[in-house]
N, C-alpha and C positions, 0 to 999 in steps of 0.2 A: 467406680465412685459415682454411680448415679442415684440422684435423690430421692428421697425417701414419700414413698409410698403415702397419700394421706387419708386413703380410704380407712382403713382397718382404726384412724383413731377417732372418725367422725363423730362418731354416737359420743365419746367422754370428752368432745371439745364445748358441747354448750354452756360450759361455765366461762368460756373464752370470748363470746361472740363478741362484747363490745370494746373490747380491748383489739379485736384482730380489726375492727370496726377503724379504732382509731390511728391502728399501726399501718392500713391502706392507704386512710386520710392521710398520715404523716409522708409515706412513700410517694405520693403524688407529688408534694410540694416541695421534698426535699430530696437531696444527692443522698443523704447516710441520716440512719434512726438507728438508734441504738435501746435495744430490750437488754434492761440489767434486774436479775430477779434470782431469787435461791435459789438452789438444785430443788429439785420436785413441784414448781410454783406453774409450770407450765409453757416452757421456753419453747422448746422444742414442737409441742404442739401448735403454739401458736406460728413459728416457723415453715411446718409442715404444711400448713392452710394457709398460707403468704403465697408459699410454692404451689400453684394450684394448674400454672400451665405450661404450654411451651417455652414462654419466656421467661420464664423464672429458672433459679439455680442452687440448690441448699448445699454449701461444701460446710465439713465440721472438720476443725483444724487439729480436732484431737487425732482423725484417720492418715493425715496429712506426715512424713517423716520432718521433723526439728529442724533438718540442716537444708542451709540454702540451697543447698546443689538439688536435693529431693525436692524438697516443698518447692520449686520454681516447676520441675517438670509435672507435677504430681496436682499442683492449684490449679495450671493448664488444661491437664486432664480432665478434671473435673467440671470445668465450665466447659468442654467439650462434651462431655458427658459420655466420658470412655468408659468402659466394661471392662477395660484389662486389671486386672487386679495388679499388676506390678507394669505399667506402663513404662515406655523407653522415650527417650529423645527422637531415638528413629523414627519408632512410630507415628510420633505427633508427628513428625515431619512429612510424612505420604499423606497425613489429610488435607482436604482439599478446604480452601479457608481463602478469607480474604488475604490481597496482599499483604498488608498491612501485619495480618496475626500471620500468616506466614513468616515475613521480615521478624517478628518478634521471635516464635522458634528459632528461626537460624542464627538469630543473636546467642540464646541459651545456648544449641548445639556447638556453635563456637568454644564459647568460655568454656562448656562443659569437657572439652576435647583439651584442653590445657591444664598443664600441672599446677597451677595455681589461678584455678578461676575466679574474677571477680563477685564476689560474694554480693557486694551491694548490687549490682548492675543485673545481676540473676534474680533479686528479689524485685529490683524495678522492673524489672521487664514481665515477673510473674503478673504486678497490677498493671501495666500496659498493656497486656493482653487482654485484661479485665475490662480496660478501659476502652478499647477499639473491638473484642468482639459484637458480635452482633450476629442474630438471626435472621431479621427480617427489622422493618420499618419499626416495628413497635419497640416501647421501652421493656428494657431488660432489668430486671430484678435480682440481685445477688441475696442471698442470705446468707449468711456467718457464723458459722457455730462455734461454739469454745474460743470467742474473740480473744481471750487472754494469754490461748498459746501463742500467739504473734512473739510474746515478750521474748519467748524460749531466745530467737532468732538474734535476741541481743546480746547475747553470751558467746558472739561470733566478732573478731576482734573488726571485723571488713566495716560492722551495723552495728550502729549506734543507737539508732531511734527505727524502730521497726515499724510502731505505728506512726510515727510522723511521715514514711514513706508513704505506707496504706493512704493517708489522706491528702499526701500531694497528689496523687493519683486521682483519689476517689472525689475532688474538687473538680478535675478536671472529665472524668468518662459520663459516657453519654447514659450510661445507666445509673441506676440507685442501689444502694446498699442497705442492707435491715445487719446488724452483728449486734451477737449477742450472746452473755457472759454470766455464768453463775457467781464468778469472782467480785461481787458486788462492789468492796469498799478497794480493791486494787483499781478497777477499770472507772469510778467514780473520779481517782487520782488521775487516773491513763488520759481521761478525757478530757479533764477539765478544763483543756487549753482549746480545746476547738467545741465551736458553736454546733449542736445537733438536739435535734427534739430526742425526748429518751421515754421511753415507757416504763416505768416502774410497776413490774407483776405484784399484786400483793396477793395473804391469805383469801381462801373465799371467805366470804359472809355466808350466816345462816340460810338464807334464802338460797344461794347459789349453793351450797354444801346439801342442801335437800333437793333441788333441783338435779343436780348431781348423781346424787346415790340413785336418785327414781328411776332416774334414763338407765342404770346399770340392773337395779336390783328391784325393781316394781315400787308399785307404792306403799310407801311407809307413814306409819305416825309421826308428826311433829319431834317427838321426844328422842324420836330412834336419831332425826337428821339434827339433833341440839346434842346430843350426848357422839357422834361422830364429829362434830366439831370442834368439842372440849377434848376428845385425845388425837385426832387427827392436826390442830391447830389450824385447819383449812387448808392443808397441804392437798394439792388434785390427785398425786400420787398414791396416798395415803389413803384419801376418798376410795379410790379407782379398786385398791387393794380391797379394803374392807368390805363395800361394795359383791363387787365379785366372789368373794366365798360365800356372805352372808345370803344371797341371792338362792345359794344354795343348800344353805343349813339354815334357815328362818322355819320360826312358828307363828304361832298366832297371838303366845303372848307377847303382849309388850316389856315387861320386867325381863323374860327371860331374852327377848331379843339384846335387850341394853348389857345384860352380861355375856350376851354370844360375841355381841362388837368387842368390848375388853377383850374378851376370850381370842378373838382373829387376830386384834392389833397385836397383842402380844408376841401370838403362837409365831404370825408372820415376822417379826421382830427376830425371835430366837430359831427359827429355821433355814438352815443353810440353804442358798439358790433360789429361796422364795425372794418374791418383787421388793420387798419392806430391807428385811435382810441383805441384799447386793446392791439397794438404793446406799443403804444408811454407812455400808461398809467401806465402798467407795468413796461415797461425798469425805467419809473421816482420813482413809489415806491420801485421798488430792489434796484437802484441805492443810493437813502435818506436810505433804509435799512442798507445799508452798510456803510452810510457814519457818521451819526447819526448828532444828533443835530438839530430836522428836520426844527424846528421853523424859527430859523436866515436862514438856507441855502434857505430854500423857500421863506422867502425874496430877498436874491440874485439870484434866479432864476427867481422871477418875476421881479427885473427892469432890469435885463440882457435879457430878453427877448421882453421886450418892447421897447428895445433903442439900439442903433448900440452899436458895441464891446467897451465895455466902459475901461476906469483905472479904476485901485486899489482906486485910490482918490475920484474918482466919484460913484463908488458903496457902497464906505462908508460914505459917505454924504448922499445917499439916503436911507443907510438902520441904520443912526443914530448911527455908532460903528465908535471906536478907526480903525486908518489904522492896525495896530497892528494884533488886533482882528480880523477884516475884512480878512485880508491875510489868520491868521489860517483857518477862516473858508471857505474860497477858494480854499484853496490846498487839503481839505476834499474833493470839487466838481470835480479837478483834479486827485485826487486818484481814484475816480470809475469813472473817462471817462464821466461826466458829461459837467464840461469846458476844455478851452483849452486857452495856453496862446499863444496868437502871437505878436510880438515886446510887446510894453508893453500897450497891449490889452487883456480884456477875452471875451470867448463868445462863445455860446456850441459847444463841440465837434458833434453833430449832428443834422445837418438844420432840418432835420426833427420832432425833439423832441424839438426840440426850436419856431416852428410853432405850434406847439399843446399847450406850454405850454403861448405862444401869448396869445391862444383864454382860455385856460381852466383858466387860472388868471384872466380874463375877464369876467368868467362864461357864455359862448357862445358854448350850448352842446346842440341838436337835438334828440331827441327820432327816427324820419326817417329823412332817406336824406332830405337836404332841398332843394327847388329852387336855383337856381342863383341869381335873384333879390334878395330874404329873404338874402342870404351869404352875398354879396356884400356890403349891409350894413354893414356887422359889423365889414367894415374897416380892415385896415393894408395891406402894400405892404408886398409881398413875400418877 
């Protein structure tokens, strides 16, 4: 479980720089900052450049096992920065550590040796470790990834408030915390009761989305980094993607570059295991994960995707339910950042996953990139 590497994503972070600017700023003055931003906005990267040295930490709660008895041994590991790919209690226990995180291990090995171990007392002791390790003299740096799986932990009848534990902790350790959460409008809720500076990742802008493509793909015309903006919606991911082919398959015309970009987003969209494709496929079963009820909502996602930003009226007509019912089950797709209401329209919060979910309700999926001509067929404007 050691942290991830941030050489290989340096060159596509300088659409980051003043944002990681401000989330140092923030970590100086504060015990916990929290980055809440979509899937593909640039979490992670800005994470990865946070973690830049010795004392810094990036654990992601997605790698982490759900149940207390795991995630206590397994969050320890981590801020040790163990190599074992299935680390033991034993083992923590031969590393050489302060008292203190010693005393903390031997609490978990305890419980853990019982038929019925305290469940809460194993997840406090996971941030009590958090809170008394230490390096050396200097402040230590935790980073958080997938802060929203914390919640899982409250489906365990011992924990009730998983993050209220996280922050009685995190009030009190001598280091700082950065977490942070694609689940935008859940951890919005989560937070709302404790005071923390938060960063909100937005789209890039034009300047930043041409900036962007150049550091990937050499220099381009004005028009090439205005028309990646309009089907990217300034997603970095999406930039990174188009970029990277185009870089490869460019001419000299401008026109025909403008139709090569189309021609990438797309291809990338409907090609299994490409970047765009296992971005957007994901984000849609985490997202139905969390929102549950998956049947009826994937109906609402397939005529919402096939037809301009529709009403309430009209989406329950197509998918044969009461307005009623219809709305509850909309404000589910609103809760994990799936739709988005504007005047009284819905229609997803991200162009991008709304293009993919176009063609995959279609059943328009590629084993290799496809030609031009073969795409073109299978219809739909951006």
């Amino acid at each position: 479980m050691q942290r991830q590497s941030k050489k290989k994503e340096a060159k596509p972070f300088t659409c980051r720089i003043s944002e990681l600017k401000h989330a140092k700023e923030s970590i100086s003055k504060s015990k916990t900052v929290a980055v809440l931003a979509a899937s593909g906005l640039g979490r992670t990267y800005l994470l990865n450049n946070i973690c830049d040295n010795s004392n810094s930490f990036y654990i992601d709660l997605r790698k982490l096992s759900p149940t207390p008895e795991s995630f206590s041994v397994e969050f320890i590991a981590a801020l040790c920065k163990d190599s074992v790919q299935q680390p033991s209690i034993d083992y923590l226990s031969k590393l050489k550590l302060s008292k203190e995180c010693n005393e903390i291990i031997a609490t978990v090995k305890n419980e853990l040796e019982k038929i019925k171990p305290d469940q809460q007392l194993l997840l406090d002791s996971a941030f009590r470790f958090a809170q008394s390790f230490k390096i050396n003299d200097k402040k230590t740096i935790i980073a958080i990834n997938n802060f929203e799986e914390l919640l899982k932990l409250n489906s365990f009848s011992k924990i009730s408030d998983s993050i209220g534990t996280f922050f009685s902790h995190a009030d009190k350790a001598g280091c700082s915390y950065i977490i942070s959460s694609s689940a935008v409008h859940l951890m919005k809720t989560a937070l709302k009761q404790y005071k923390i500076d938060s960063i909100n990742l937005k789209p890039l802008k034009l300047e930043a989305v041409h900036d962007l493509f150049e550091s990937i793909a050499g220099k381009i015309d004005k028009r090439i980094s205005t028309e990646v903006l309009n089907i990217s919606a300034g997603l970095p991911i999406a930039i990174i993607s188009i970029a990277q082919r185009f870089a490869k398959e460019k001419s000299e015309d401008v026109q025909q570059n403008i139709s090569l970009i189309h021609h990438i987003f797309d291809s990338e969209l409907v090609t299994k295991y490409s970047r765009l494709h296992s971005y957007s496929r994901n984000l849609f079963t985490d997202s139905l994960n969390r929102a549950r009820g998956e049947s009826l909502l994937k109906a609402i996602l397939k005529v919402v995707s096939q037809n301009r930003p529709m009403r309430l009226t009209e989406i329950a007509h197509l998918i044969f339910r009461s307005g009623p019912v219809t709305k509850s089950l909309i404000e589910r797709l609103v809760e994990v950042d799936m739709l988005v209401k504007t005047d009284n329209t819905f229609d997803f919060a991200n162009p991008v996953l709304r293009r993919w979910c176009y063609f995959m309700f279609r059943s328009i999926e590629f084993e290799e990139t496809p030609e031009e001509t073969t795409l073109s067929k299978t219809g739909g404007p951006l």
